[in-house]
KESE-965433 format. One record per residue (C-alpha): residue in one letter; chain; z negated, y negated, x. Coordinates in nm, 2 decimals, always signed. Layout:
site tilo a&nudo A&pz Z&py Y&px X
...
END
This chain:
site tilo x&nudo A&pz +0.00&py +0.00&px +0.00
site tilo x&nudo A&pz +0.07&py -0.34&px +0.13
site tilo x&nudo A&pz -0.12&py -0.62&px +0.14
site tilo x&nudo A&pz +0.07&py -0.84&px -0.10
site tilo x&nudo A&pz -0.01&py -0.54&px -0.32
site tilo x&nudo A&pz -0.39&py -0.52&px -0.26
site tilo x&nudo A&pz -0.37&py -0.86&px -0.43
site tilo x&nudo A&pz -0.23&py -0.75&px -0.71
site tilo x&nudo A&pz +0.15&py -0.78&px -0.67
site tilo x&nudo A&pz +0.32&py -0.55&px -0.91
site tilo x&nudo A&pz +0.69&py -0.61&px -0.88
site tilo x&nudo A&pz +0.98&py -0.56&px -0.62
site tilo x&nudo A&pz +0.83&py -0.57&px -0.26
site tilo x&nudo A&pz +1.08&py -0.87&px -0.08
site tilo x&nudo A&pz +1.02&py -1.10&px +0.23
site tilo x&nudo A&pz +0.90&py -1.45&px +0.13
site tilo x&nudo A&pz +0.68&py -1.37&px -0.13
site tilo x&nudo A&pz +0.25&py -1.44&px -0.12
site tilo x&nudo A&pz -0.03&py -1.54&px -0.38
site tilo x&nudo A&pz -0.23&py -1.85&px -0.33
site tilo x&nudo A&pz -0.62&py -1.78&px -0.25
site tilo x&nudo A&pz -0.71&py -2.11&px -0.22
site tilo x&nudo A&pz -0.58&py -2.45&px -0.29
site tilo x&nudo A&pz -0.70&py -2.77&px -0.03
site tilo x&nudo A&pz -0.52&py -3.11&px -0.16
site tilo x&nudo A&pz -0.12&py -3.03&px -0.04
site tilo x&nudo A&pz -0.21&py -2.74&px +0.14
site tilo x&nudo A&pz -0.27&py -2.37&px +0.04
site tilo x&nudo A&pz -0.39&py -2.03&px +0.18
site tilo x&nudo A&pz -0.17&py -1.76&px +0.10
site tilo x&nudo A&pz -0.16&py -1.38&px +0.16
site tilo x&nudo A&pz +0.13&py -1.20&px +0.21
site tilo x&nudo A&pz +0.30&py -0.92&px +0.40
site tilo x&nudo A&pz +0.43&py -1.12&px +0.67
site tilo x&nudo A&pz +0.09&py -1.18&px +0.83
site tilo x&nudo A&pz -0.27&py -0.97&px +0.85
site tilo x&nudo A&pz -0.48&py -1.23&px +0.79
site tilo x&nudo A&pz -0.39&py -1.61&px +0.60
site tilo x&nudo A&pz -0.16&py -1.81&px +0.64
site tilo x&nudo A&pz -0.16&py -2.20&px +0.56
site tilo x&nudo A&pz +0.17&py -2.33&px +0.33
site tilo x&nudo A&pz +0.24&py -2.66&px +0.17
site tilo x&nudo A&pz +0.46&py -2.76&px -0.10
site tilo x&nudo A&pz +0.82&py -2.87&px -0.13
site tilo x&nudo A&pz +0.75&py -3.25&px -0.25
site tilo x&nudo A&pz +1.11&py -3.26&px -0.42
site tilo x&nudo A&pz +1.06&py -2.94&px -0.62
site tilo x&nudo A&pz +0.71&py -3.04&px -0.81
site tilo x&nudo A&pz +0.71&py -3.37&px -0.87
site tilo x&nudo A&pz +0.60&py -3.48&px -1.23
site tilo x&nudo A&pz +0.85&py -3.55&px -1.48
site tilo x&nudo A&pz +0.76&py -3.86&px -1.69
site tilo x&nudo A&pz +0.79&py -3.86&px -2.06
site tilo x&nudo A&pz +0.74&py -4.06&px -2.37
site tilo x&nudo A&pz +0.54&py -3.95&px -2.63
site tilo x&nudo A&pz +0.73&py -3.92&px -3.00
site tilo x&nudo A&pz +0.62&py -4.20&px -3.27
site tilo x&nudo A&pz +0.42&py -4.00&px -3.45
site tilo x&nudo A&pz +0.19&py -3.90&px -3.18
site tilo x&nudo A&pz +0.13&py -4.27&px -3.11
site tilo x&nudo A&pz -0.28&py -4.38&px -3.23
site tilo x&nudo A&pz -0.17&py -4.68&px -3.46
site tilo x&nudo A&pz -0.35&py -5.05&px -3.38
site tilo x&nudo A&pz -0.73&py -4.98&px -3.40
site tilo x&nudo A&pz -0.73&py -4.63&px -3.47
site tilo x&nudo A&pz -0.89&py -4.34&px -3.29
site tilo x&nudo A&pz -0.65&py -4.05&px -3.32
site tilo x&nudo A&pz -0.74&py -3.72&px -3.11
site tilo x&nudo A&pz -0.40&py -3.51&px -3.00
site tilo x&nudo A&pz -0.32&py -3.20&px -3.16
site tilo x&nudo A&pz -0.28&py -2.91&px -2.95
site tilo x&nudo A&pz +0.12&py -2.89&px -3.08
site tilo x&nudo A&pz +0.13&py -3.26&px -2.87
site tilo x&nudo A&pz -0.01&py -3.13&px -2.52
site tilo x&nudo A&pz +0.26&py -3.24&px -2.24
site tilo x&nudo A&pz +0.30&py -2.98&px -2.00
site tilo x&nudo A&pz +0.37&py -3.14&px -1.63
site tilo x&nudo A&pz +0.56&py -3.00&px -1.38
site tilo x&nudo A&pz +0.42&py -2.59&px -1.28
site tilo x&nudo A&pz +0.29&py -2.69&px -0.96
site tilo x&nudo A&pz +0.12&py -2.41&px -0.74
site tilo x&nudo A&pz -0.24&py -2.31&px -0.77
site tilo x&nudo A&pz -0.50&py -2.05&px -0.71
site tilo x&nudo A&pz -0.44&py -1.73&px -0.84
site tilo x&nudo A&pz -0.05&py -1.82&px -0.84
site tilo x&nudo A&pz +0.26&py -1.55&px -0.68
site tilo x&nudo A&pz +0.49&py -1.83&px -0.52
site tilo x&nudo A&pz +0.81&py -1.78&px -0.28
site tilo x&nudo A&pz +0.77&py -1.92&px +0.06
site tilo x&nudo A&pz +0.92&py -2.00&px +0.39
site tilo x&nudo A&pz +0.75&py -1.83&px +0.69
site tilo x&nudo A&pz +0.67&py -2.00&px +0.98
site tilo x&nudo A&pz +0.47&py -1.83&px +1.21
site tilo x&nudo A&pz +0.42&py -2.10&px +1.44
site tilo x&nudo A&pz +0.33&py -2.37&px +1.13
site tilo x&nudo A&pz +0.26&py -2.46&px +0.81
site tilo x&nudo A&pz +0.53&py -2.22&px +0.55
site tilo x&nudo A&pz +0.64&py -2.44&px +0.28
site tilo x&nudo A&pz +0.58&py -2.33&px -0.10
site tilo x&nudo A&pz +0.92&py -2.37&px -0.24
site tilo x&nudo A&pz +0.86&py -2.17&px -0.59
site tilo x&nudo A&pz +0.59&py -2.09&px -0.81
site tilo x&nudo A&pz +0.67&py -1.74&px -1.00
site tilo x&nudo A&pz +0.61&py -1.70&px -1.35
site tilo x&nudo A&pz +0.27&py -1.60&px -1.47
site tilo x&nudo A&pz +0.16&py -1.32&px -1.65
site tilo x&nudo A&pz -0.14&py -1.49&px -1.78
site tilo x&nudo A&pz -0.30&py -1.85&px -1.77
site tilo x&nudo A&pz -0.62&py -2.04&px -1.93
site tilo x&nudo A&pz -0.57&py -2.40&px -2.02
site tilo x&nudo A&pz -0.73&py -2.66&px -2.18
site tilo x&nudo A&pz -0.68&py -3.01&px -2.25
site tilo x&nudo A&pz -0.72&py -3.24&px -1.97
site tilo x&nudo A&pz -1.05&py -3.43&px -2.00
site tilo x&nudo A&pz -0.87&py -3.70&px -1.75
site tilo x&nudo A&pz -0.53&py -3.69&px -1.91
site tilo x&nudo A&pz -0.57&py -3.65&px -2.34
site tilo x&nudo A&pz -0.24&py -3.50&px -2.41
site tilo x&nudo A&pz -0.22&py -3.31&px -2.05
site tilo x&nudo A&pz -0.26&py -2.96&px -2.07
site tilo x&nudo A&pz -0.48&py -2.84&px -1.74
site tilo x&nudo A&pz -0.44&py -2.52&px -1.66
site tilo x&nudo A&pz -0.79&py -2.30&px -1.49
site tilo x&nudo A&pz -0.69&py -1.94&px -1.40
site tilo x&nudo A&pz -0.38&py -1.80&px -1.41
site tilo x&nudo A&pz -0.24&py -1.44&px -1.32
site tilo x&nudo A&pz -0.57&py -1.27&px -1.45
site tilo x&nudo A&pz -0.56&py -0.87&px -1.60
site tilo x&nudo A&pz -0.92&py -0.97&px -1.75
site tilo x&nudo A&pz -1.08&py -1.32&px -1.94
site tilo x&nudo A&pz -1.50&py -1.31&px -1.87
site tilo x&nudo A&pz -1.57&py -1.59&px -2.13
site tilo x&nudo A&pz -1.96&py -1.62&px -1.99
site tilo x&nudo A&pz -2.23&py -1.78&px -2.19
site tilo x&nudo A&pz -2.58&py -1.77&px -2.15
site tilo x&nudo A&pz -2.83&py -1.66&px -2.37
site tilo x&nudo A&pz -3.08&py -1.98&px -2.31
site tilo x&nudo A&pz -3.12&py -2.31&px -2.49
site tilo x&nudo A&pz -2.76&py -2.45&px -2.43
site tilo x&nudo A&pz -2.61&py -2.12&px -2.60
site tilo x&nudo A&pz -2.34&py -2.25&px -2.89
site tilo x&nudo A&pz -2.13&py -2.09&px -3.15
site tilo x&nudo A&pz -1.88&py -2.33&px -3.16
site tilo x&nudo A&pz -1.81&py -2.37&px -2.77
site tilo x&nudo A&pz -1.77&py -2.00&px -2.80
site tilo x&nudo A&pz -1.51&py -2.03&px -3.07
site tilo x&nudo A&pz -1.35&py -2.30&px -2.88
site tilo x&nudo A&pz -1.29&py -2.08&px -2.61
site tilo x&nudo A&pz -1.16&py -1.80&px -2.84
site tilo x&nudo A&pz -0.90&py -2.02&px -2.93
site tilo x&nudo A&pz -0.80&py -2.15&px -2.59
site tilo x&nudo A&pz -0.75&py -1.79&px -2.54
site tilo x&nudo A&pz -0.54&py -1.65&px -2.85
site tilo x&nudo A&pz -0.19&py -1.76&px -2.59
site tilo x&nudo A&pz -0.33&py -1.67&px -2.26
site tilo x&nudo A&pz -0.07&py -1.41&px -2.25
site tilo x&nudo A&pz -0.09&py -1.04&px -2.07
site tilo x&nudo A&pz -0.49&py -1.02&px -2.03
site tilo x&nudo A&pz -0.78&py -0.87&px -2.21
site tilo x&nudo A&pz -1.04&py -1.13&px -2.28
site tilo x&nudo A&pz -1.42&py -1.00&px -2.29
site tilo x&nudo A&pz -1.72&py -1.22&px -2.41
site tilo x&nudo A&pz -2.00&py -1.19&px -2.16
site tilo x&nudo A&pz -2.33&py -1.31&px -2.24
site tilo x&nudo A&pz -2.53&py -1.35&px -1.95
site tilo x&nudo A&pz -2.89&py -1.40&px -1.84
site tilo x&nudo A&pz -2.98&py -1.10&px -2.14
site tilo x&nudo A&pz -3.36&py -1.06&px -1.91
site tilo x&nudo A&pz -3.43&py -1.37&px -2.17
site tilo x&nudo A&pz -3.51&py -1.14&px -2.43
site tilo x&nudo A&pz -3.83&py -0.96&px -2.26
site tilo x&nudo A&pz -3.96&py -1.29&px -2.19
site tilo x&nudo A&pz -3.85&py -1.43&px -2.52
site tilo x&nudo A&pz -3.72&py -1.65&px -2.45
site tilo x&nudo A&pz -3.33&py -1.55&px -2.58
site tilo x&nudo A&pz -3.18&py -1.73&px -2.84
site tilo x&nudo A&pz -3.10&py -1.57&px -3.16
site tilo x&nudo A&pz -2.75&py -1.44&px -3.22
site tilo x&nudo A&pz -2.69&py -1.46&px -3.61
site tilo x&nudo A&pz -2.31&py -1.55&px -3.71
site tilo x&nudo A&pz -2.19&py -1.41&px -3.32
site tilo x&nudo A&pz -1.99&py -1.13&px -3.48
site tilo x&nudo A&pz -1.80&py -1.40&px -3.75
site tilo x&nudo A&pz -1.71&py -1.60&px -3.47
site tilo x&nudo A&pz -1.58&py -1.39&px -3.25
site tilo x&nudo A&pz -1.41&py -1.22&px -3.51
site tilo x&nudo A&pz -1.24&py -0.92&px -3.35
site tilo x&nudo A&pz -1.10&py -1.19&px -3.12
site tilo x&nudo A&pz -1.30&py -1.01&px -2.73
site tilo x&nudo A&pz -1.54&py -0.73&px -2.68
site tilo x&nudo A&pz -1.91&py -0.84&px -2.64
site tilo x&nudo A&pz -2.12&py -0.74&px -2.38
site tilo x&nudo A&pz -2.43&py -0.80&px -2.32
site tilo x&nudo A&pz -2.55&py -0.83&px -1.93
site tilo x&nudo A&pz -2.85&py -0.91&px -1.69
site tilo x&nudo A&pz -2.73&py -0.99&px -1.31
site tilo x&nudo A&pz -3.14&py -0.99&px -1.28
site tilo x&nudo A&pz -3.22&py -0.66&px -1.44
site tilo x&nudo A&pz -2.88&py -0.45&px -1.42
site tilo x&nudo A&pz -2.88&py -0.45&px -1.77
site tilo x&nudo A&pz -2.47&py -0.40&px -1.86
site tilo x&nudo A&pz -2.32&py -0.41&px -1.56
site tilo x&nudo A&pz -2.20&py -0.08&px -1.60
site tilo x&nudo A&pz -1.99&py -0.17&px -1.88
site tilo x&nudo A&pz -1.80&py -0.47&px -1.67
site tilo x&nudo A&pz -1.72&py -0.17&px -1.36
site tilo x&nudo A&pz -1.39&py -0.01&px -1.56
site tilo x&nudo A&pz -1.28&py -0.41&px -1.58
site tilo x&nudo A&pz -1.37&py -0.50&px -1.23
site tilo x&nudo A&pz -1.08&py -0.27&px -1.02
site tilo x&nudo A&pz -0.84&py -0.26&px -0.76
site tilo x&nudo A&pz -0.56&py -0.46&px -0.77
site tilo x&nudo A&pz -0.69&py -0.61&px -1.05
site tilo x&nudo A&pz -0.79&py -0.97&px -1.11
site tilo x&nudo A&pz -1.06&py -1.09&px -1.33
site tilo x&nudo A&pz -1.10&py -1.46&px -1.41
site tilo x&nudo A&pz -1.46&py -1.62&px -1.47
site tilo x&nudo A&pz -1.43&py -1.89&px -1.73
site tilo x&nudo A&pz -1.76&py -2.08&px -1.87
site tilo x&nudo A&pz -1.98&py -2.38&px -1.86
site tilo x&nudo A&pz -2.21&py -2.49&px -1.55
site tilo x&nudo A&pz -2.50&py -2.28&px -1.50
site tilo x&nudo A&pz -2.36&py -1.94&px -1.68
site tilo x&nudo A&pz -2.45&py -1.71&px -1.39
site tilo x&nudo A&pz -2.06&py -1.74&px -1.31
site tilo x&nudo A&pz -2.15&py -1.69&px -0.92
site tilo x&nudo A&pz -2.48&py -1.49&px -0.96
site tilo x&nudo A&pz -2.24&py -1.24&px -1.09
site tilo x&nudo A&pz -2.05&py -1.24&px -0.85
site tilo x&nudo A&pz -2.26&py -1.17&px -0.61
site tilo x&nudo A&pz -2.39&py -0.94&px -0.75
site tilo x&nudo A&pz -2.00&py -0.76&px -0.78
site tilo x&nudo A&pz -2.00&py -0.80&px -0.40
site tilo x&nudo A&pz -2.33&py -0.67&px -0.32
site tilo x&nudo A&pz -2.39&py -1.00&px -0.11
site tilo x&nudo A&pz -2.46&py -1.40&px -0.14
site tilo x&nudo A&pz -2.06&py -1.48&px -0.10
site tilo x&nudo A&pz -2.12&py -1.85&px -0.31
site tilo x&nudo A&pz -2.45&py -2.04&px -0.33
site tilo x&nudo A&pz -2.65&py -2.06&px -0.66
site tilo x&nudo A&pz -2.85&py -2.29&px -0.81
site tilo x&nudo A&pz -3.13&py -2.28&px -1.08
site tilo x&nudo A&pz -3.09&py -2.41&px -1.44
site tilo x&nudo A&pz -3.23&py -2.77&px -1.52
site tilo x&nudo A&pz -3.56&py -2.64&px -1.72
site tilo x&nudo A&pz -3.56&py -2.93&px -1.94
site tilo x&nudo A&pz -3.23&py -2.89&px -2.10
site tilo x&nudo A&pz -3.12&py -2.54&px -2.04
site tilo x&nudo A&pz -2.83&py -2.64&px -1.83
site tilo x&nudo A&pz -2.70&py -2.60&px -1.56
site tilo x&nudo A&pz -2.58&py -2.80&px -1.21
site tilo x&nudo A&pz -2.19&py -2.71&px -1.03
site tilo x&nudo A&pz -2.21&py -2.47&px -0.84
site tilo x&nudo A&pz -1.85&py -2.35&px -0.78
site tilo x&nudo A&pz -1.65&py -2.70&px -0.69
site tilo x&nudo A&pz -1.30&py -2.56&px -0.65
site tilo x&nudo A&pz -1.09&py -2.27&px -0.75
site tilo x&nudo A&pz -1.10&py -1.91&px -0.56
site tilo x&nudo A&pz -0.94&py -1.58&px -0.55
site tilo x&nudo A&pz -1.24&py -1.37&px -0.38
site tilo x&nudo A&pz -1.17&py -0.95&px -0.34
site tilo x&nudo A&pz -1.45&py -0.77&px -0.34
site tilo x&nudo A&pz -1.52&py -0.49&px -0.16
site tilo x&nudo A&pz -1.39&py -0.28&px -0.44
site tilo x&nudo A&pz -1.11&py -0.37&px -0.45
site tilo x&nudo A&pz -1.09&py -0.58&px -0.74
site tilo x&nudo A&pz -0.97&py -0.95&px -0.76
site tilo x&nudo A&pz -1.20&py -1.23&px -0.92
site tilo x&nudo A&pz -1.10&py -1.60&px -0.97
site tilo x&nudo A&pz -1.46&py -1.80&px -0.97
site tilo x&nudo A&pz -1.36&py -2.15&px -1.12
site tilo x&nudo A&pz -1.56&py -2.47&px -1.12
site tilo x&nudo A&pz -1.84&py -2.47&px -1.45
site tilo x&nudo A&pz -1.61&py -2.66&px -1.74
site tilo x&nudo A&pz -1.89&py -2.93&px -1.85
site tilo x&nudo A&pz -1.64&py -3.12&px -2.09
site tilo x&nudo A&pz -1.67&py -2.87&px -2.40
site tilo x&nudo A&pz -1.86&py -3.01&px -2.64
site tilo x&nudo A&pz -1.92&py -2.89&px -3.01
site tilo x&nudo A&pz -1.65&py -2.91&px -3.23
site tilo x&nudo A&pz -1.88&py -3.02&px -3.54
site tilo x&nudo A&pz -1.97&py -3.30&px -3.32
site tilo x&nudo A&pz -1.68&py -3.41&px -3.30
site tilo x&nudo A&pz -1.62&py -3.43&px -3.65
site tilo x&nudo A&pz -1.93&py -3.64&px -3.68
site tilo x&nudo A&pz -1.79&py -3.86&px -3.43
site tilo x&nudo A&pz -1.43&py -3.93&px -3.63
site tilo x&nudo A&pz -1.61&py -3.90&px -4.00
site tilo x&nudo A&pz -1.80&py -4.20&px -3.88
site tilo x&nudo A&pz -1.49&py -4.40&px -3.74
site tilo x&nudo A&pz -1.64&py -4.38&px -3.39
site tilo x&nudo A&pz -1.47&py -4.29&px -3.07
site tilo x&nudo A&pz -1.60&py -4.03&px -2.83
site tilo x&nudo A&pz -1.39&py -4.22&px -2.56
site tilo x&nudo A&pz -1.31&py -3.90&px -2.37
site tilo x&nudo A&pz -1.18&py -3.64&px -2.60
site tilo x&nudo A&pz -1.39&py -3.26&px -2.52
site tilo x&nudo A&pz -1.28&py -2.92&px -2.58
END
């Protein structure tokens, strides 16, 4: 098996060909079969540069008016490479390669760009397996969890699982209470329950975390997103940090995308806790009142 393979390349073995690890500002880490270890690769400015466009009149908030987008009026930029991502490349072993194509993907999470309101910003892409990860403390909600359902329903090729975390809670009571769970999820993921503390679950995650297969980490700040992980790799690969006591929340941990294998085998893309979800109810509020929530949340 090659290389390119043991990162989860499934089609036609060619020259040229890598998938992004890590992503530093215009340059990237790729692995390949062209080199043993990493090699560095930038971009092609000419071939990813954003395409301007001018939103139709409808989409348009009229004079004085708050008027969130719809998800139909997302603008999709330019595919421009990122973690997780197959791209072609030119090889140069004595400098940076230069990223010249970004394949198409099997699978990808978006949502919409806190920075950007009718940007879509893609998180993971090219992943076999979703982890939506919630915790069961204080800052647990129904609605984020349906929010992320939906963000999910076109994420393509992958099987998405909802993992709530931190399930040690319950002996100290201190878990929340999970009436309505089952209505929201409705069919949508398989439920786990899991304990990175106790060991409680993590059998179940083991036929999802495999060789050649990548698993993507999606949830808010504080999840046990890296805990986890370590605790897949049998070692303290990313820092963690405690939850804020007083609100049940929790601090970045993860600042940037990764594609980590663990010693298994498997594949996991660890990305950055997603702090602009809010409650979709609260939203509501928000707009029945006529009031702006100046940056729109998930």
């Amino acid at each position: 098996m090659t290389r390119l393979e043991d990162f989860g390349w499934r089609g036609d073995l060619e020259p040229g060909i890598g998938r992004i690890v890590s992503a530093h500002g215009h340059y990237y880490h790729l692995v390949c079969n062209e080199a043993s270890g990493e090699i560095i690769a930038r971009k092609k400015k000419s071939l990813f540069t954003r395409m301007k466009s001018v939103s139709p009149l409808n989409m348009r908030p009229q004079k004085g008016s708050f008027k969130p987008p719809s998800e139909e009026g997302l603008v999709s930029s330019v595919v421009k490479p990122m973690t997780g991502d197959f791209v072609r490349f030119r090889y140069n072993s004595q400098g940076d390669s230069l990223i010249t194509e970004v394949l198409p993907r099997f699978s990808k999470f978006e949502r919409r760009d806190p920075a950007a309101r009718r940007t879509a910003q893609v998180l993971a892409v090219n992943f076999d397996v979703l982890f939506i990860m919630t915790s069961l403390n204080e800052d647990f909600s129904l609605p984020r969890i349906s929010r992320f359902l939906s963000l999910a329903e076109d994420m393509g090729q992958a099987e998405c699982v909802l993992l709530l975390t931190k399930a040690d809670l319950a002996s100290e009571g201190k878990a929340v209470g999970l009436e309505g769970l089952e209505e929201t999820v409705g069919g949508r993921a398989r439920i786990l329950k899991i304990s990175s503390l106790t060991g409680e679950g993590l059998e179940d995650i083991s036929q999802y975390v495999k060789p050649q297969r990548t698993v993507a980490f999606i949830g808010s700040s504080g999840v046990g997103k890296s805990t986890l992980l370590n605790v897949l790799a049998g070692e303290e690969i990313v820092a963690t940090q405690a939850i804020q006591e007083w609100s049940g929340k929790g601090r970045h941990t993860t600042t940037s995308r990764e594609l980590i294998k663990l010693p298994s085998g498997a594949l996991v893309v660890d990305t950055p806790g997603i702090r602009e979800i809010g409650y979709l109810d609260e939203e509501e509020e928000f707009l029945a009142k006529g009031l702006s929530t100046h940056r729109w949340r998930l």
